[in-house]
N, CA, C and O atoms as CSV, one atom per row, in Angstrom:
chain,resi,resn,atom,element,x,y,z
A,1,UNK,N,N,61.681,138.910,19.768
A,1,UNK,CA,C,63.080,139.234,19.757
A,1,UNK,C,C,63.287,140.685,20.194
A,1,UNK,O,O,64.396,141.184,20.381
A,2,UNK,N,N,61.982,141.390,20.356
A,2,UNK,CA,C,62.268,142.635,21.405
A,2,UNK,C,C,63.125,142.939,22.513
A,2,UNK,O,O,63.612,144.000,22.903
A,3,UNK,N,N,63.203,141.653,22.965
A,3,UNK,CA,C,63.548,141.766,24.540
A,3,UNK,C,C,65.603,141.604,24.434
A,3,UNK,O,O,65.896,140.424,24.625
A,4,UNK,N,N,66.416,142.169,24.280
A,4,UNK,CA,C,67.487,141.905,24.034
A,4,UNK,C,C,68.097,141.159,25.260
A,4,UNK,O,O,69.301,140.976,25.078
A,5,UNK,N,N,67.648,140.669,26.454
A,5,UNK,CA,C,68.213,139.256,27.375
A,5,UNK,C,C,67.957,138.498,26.385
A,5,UNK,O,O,68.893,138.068,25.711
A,6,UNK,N,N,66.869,138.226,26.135
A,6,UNK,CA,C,66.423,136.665,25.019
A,6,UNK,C,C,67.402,136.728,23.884
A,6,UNK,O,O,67.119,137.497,22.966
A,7,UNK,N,N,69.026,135.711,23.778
A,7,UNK,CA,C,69.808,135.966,22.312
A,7,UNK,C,C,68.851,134.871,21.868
A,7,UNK,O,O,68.011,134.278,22.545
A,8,UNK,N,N,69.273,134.681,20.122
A,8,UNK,CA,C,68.737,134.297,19.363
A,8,UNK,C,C,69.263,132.893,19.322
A,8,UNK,O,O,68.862,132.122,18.449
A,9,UNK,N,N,70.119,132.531,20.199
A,9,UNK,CA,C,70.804,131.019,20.483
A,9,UNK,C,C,69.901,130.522,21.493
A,9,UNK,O,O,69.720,129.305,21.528
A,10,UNK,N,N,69.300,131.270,22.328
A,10,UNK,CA,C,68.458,130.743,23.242
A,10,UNK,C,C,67.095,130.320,22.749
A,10,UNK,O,O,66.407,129.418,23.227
A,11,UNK,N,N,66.808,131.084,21.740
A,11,UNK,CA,C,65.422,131.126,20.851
A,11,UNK,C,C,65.248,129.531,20.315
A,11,UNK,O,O,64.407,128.633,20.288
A,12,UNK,N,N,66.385,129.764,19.982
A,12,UNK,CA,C,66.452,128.360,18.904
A,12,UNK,C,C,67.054,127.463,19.591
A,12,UNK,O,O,67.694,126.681,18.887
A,13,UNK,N,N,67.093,127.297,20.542
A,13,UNK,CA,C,67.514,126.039,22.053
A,13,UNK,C,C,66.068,125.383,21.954
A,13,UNK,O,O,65.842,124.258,21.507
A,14,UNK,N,N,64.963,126.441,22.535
A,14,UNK,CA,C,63.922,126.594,23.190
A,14,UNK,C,C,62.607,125.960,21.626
A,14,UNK,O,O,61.541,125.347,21.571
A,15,UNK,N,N,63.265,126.396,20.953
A,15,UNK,CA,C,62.697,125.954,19.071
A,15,UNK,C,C,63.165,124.186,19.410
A,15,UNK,O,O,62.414,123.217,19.293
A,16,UNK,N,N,64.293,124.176,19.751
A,16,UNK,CA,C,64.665,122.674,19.249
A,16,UNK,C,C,63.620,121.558,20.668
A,16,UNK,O,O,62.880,120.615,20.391
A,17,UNK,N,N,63.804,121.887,21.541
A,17,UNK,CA,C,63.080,121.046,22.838
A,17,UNK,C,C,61.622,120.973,21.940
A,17,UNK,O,O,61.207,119.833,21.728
A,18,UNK,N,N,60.988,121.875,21.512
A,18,UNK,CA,C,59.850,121.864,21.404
A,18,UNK,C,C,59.262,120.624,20.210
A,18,UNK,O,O,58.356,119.792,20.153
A,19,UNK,N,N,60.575,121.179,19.213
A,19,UNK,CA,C,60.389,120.636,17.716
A,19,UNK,C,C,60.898,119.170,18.129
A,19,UNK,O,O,60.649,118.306,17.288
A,20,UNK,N,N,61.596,118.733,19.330
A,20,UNK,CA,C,62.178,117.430,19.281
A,20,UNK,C,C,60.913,116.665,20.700
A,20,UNK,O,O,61.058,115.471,20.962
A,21,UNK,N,N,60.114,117.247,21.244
A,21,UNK,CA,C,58.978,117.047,21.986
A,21,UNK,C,C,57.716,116.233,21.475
A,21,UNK,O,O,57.022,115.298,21.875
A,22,UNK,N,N,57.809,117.393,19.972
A,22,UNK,CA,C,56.658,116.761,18.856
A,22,UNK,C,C,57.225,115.530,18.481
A,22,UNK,O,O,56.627,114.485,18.739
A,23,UNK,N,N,58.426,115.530,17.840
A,23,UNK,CA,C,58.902,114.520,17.278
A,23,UNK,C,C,58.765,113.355,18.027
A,23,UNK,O,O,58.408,112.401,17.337
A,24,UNK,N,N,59.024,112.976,19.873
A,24,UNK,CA,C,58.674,112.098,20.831
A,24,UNK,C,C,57.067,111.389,20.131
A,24,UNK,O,O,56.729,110.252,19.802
A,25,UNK,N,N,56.314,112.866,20.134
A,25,UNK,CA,C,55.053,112.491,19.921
A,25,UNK,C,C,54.932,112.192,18.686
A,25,UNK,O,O,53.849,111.607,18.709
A,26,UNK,N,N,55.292,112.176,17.568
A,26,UNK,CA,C,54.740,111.430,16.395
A,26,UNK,C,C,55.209,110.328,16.585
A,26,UNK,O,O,54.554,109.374,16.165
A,27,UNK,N,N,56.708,110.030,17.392
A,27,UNK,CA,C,56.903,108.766,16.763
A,27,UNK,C,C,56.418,107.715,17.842
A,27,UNK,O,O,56.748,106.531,17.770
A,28,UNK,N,N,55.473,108.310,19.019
A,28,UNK,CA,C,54.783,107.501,19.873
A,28,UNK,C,C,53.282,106.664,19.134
A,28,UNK,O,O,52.797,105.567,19.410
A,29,UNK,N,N,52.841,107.729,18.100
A,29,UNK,CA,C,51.657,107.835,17.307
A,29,UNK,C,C,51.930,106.783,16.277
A,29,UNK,O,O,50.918,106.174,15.928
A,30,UNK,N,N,53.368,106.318,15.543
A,30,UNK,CA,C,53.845,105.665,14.883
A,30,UNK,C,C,53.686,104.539,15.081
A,30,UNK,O,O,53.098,103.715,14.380
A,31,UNK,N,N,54.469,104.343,16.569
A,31,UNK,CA,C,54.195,103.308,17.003
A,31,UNK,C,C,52.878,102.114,17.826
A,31,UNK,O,O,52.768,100.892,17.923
A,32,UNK,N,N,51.978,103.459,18.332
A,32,UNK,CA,C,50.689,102.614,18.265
A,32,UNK,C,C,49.956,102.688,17.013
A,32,UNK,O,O,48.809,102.317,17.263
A,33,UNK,N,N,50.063,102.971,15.868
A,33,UNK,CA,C,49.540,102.776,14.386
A,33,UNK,C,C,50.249,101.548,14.092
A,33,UNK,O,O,49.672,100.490,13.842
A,34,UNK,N,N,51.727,101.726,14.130
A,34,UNK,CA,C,52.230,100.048,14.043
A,34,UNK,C,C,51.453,99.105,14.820
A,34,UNK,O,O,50.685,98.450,14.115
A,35,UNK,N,N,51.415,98.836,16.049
A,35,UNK,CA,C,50.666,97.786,17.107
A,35,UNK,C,C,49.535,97.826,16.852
A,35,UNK,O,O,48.843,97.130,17.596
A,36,UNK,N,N,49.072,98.305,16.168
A,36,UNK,CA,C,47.676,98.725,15.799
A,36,UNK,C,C,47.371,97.165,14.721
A,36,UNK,O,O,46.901,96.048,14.937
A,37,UNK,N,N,47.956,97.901,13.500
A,37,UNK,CA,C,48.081,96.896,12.070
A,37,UNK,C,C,48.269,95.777,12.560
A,37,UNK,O,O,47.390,94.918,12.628
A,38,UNK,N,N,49.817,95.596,13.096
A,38,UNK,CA,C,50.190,94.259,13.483
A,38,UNK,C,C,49.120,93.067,14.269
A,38,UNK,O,O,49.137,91.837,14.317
A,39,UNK,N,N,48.280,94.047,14.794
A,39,UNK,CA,C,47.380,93.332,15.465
A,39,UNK,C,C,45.863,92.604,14.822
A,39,UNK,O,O,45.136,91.626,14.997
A,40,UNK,N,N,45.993,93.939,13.901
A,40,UNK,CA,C,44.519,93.624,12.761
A,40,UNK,C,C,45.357,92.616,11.792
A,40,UNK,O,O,44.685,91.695,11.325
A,41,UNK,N,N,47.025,92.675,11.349
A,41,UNK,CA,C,46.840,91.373,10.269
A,41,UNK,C,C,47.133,89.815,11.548
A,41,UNK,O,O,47.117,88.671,11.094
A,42,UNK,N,N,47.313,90.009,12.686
A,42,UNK,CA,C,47.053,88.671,13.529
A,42,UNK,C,C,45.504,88.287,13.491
A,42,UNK,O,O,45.174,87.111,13.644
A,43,UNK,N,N,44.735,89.102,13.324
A,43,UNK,CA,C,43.249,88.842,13.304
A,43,UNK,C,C,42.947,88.409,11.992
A,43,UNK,O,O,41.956,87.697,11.836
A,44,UNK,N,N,43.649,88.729,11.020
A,44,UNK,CA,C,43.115,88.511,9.604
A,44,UNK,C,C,43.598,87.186,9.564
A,44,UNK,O,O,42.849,86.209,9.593
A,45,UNK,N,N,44.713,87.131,9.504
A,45,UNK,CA,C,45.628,85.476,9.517
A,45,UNK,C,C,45.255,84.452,10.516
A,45,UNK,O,O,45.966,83.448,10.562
A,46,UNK,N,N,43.909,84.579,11.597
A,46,UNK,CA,C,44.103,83.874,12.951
A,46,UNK,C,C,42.085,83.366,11.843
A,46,UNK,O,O,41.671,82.208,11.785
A,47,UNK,N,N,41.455,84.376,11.309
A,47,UNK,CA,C,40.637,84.433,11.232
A,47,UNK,C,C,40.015,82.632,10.003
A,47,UNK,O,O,40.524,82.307,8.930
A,48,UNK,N,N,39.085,82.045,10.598
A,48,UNK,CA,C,39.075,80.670,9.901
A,48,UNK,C,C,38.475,81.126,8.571
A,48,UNK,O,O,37.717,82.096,8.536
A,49,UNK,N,N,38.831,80.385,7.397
A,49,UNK,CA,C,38.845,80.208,5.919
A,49,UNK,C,C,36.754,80.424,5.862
A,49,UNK,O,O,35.825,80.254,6.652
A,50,UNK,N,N,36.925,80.881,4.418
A,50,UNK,CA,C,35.337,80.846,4.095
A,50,UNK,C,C,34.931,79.817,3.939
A,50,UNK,O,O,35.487,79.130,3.082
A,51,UNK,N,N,33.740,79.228,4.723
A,51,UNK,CA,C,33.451,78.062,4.088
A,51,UNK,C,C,33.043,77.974,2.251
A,51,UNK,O,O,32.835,78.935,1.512
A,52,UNK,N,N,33.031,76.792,1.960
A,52,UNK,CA,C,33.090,77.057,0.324
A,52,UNK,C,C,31.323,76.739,0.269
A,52,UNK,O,O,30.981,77.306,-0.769
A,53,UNK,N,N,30.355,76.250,0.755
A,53,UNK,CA,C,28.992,76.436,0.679
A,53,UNK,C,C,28.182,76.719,1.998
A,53,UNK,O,O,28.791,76.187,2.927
A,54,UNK,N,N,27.407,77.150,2.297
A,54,UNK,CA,C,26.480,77.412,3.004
A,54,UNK,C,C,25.211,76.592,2.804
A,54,UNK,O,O,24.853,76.084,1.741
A,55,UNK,N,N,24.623,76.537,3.899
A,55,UNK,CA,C,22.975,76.019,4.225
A,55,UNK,C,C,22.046,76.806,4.668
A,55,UNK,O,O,22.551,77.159,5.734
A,56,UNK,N,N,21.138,77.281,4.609
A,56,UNK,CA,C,20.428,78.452,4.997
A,56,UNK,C,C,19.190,77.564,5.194
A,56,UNK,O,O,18.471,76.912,4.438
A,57,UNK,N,N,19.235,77.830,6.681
A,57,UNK,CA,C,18.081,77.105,7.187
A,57,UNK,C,C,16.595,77.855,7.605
A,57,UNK,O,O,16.727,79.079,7.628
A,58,UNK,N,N,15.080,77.345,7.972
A,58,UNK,CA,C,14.812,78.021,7.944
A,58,UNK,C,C,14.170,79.117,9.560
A,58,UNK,O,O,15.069,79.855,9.964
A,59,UNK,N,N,13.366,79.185,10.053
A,59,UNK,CA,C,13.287,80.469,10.900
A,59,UNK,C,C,13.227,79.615,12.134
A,59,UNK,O,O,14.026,80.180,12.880
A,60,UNK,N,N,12.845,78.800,12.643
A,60,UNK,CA,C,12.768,77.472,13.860
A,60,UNK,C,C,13.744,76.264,13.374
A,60,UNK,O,O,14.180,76.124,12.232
A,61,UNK,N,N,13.964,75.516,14.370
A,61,UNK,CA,C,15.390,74.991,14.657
A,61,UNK,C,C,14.535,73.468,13.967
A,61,UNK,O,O,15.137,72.397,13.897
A,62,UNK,N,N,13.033,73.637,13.494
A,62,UNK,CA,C,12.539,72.265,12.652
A,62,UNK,C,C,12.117,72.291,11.359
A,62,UNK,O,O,11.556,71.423,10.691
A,63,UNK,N,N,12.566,73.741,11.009
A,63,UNK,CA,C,11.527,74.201,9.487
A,63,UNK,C,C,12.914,73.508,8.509
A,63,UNK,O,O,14.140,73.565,8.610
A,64,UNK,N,N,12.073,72.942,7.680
A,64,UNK,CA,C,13.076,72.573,6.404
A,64,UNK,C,C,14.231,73.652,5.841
A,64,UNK,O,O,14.000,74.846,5.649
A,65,UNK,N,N,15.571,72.967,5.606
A,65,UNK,CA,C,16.298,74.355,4.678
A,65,UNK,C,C,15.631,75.479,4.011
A,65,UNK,O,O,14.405,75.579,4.056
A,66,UNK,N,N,16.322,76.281,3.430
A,66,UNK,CA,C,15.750,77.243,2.552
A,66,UNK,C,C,16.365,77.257,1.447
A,66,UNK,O,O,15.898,76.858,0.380
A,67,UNK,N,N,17.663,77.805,1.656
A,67,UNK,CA,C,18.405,77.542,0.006
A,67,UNK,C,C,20.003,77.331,0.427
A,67,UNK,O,O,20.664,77.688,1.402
A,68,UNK,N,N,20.290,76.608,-0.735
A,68,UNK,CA,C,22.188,76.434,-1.126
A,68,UNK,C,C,22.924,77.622,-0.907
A,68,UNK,O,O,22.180,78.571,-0.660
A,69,UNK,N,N,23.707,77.801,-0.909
A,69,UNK,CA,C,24.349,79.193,-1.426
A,69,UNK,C,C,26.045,78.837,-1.569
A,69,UNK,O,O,26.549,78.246,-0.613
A,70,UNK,N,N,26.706,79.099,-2.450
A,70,UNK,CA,C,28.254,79.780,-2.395
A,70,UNK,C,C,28.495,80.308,-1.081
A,70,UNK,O,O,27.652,80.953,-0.458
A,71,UNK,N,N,30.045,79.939,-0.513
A,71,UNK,CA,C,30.179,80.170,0.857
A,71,UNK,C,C,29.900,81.575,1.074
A,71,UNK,O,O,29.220,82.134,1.935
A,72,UNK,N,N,31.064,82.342,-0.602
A,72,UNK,CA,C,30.660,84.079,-0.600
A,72,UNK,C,C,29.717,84.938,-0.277
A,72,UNK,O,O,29.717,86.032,0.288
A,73,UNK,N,N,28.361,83.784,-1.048
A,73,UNK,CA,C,27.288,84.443,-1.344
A,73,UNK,C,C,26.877,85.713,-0.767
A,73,UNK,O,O,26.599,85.449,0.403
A,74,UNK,N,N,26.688,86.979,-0.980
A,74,UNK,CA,C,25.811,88.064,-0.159
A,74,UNK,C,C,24.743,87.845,-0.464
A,74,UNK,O,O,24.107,88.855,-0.765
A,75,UNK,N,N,24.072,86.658,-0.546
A,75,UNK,CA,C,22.420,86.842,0.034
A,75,UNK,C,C,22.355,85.693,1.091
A,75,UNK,O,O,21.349,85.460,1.760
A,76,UNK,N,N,23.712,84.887,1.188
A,76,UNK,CA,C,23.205,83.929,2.461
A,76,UNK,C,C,23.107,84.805,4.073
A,76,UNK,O,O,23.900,85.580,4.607
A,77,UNK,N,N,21.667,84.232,4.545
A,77,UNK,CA,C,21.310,84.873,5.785
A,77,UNK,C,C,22.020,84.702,7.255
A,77,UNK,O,O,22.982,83.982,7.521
A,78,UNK,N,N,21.502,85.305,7.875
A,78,UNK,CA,C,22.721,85.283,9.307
A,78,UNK,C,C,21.692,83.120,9.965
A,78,UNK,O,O,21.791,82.902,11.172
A,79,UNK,N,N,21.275,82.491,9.494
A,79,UNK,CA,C,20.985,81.151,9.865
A,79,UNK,C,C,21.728,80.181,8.618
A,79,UNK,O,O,21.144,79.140,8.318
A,80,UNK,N,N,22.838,80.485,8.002
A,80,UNK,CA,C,23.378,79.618,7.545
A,80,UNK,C,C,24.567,79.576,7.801
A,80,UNK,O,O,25.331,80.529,7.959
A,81,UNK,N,N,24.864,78.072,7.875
A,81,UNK,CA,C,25.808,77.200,8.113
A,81,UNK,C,C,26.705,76.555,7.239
A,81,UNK,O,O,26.208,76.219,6.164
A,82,UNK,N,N,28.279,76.208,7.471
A,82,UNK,CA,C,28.521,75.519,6.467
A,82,UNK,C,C,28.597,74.438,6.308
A,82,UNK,O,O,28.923,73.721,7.254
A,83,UNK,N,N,28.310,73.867,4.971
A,83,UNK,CA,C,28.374,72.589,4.723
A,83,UNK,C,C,29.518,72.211,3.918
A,83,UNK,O,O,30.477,72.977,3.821
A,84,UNK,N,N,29.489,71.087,3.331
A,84,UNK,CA,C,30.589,70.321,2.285
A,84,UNK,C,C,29.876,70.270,1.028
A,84,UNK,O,O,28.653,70.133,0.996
A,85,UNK,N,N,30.706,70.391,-0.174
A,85,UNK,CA,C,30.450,69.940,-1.218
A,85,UNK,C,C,29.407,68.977,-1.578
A,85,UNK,O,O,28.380,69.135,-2.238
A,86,UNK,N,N,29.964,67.796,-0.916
A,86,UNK,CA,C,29.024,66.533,-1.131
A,86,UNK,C,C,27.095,67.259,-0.189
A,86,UNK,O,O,25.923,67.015,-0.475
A,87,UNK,N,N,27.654,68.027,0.766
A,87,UNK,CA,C,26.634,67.878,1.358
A,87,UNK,C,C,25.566,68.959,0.789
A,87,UNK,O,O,24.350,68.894,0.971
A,88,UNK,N,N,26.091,69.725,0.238
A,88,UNK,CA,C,25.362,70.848,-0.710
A,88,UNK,C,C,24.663,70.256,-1.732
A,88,UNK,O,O,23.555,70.670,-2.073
A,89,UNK,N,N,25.351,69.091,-2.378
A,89,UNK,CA,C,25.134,68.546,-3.712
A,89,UNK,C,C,23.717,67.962,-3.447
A,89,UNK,O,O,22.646,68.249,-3.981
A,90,UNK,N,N,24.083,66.847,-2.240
A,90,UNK,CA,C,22.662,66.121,-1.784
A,90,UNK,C,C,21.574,66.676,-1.359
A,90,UNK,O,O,20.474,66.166,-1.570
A,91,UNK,N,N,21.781,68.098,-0.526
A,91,UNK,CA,C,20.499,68.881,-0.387
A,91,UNK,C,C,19.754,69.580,-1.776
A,91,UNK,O,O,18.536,69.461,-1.906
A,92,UNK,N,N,20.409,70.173,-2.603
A,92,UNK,CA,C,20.199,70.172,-4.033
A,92,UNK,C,C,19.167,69.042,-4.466
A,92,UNK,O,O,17.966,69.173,-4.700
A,93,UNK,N,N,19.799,68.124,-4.500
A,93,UNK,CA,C,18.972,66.492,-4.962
A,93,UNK,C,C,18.281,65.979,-4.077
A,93,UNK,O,O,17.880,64.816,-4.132
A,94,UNK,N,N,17.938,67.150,-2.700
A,94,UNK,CA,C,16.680,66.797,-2.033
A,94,UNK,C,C,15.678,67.819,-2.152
A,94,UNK,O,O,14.778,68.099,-1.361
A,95,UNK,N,N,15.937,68.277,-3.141
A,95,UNK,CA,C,14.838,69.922,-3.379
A,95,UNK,C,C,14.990,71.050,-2.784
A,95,UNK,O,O,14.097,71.897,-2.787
A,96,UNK,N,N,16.388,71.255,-2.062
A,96,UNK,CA,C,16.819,72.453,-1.410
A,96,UNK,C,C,16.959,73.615,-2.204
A,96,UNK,O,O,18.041,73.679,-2.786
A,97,UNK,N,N,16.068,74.680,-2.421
A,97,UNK,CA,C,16.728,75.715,-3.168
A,97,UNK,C,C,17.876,75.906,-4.168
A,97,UNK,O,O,18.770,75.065,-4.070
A,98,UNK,N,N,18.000,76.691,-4.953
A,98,UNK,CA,C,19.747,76.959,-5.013
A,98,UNK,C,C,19.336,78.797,-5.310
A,98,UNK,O,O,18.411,79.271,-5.968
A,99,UNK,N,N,20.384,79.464,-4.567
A,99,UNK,CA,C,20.089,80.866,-4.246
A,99,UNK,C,C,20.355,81.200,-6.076
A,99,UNK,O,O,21.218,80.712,-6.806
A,100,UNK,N,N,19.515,81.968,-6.339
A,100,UNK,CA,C,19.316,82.891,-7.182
A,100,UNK,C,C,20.462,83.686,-7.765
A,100,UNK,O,O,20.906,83.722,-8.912
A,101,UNK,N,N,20.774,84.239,-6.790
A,101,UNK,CA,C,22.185,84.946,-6.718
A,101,UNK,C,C,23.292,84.621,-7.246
A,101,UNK,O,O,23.715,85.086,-8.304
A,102,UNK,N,N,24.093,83.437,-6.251
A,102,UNK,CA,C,25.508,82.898,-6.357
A,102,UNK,C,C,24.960,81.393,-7.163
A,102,UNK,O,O,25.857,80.664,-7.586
A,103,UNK,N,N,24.014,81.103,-7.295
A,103,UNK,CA,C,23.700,80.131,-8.534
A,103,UNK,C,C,24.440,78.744,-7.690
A,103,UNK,O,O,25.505,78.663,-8.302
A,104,UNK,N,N,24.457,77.861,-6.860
A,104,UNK,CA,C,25.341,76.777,-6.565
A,104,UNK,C,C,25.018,75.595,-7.415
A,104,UNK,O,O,25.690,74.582,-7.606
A,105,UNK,N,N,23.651,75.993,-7.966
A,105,UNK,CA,C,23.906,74.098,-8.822
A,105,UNK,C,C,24.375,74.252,-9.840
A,105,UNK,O,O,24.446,73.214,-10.498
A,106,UNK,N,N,24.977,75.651,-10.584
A,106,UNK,CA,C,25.602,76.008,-11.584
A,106,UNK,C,C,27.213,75.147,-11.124
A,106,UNK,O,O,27.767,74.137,-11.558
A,107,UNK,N,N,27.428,75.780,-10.443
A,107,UNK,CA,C,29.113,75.313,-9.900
A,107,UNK,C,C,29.509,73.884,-9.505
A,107,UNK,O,O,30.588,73.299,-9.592
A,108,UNK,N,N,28.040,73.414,-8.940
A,108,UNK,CA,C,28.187,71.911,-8.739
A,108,UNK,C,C,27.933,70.916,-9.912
A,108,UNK,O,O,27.920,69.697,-9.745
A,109,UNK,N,N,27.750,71.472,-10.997
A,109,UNK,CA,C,27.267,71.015,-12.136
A,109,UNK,C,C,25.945,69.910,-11.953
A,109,UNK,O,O,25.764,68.695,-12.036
A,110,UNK,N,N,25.049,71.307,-11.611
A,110,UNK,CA,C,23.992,69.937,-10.780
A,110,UNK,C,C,22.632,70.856,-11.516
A,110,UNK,O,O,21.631,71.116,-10.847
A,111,UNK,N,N,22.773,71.276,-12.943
A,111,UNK,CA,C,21.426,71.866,-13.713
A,111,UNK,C,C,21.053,70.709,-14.944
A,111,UNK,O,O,21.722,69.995,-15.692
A,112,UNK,N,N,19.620,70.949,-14.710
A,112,UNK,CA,C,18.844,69.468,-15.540
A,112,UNK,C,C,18.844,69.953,-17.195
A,112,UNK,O,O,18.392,69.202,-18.059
């Protein structure tokens, strides 16, 4: 404000472009944070249901199962698949494992 050409109406002209420049820019930032979300809950809602059991098979496409598991389970491995109820039950009652963990012959009411 040294310079007495520069009034203090001009200051604050030159204040407002700037302060209304940013403002462009947050609410550009707004809006790809919106398109953003909107897009992650289309992925969440598009995304298919947990299966309710797993099959965990074993390391070759001929080795017998390995174990049952709860669809949840965090110990079923990246080679299991899902199955059905019924079909969990019968591998159970063919000597299939039941994971340690998520316990499935607990839930299937399938303990001797």
């Amino acid at each position: 404000m040294n310079d007495p050409a520069v009034s203090r109406l001009a200051l604050l002209r030159f204040l407002e472009r700037v302060q209304e420049r940013d403002l462009a820019r947050t609410r550009r930032w707004i809006d790809d944070e919106e398109r953003r979300e909107a897009e992650r809950q289309r992925g969440v809602q598009a995304r298919p249901p947990a299966p309710e059991w797993l099959l965990e098979v074993g390391l070759n496409g001929h080795a017998p199962p390995v174990f049952v598991h709860a669809g949840d389970c965090w110990m079923a491995g990246k080679r299991s698949r899902a199955i059905s109820r019924d079909q969990a039950r019968r591998a159970l009652a063919d000597g299939v494992k039941a994971c340690g963990q998520c316990q499935p012959d607990t839930a299937l009411g399938m303990l001797d």
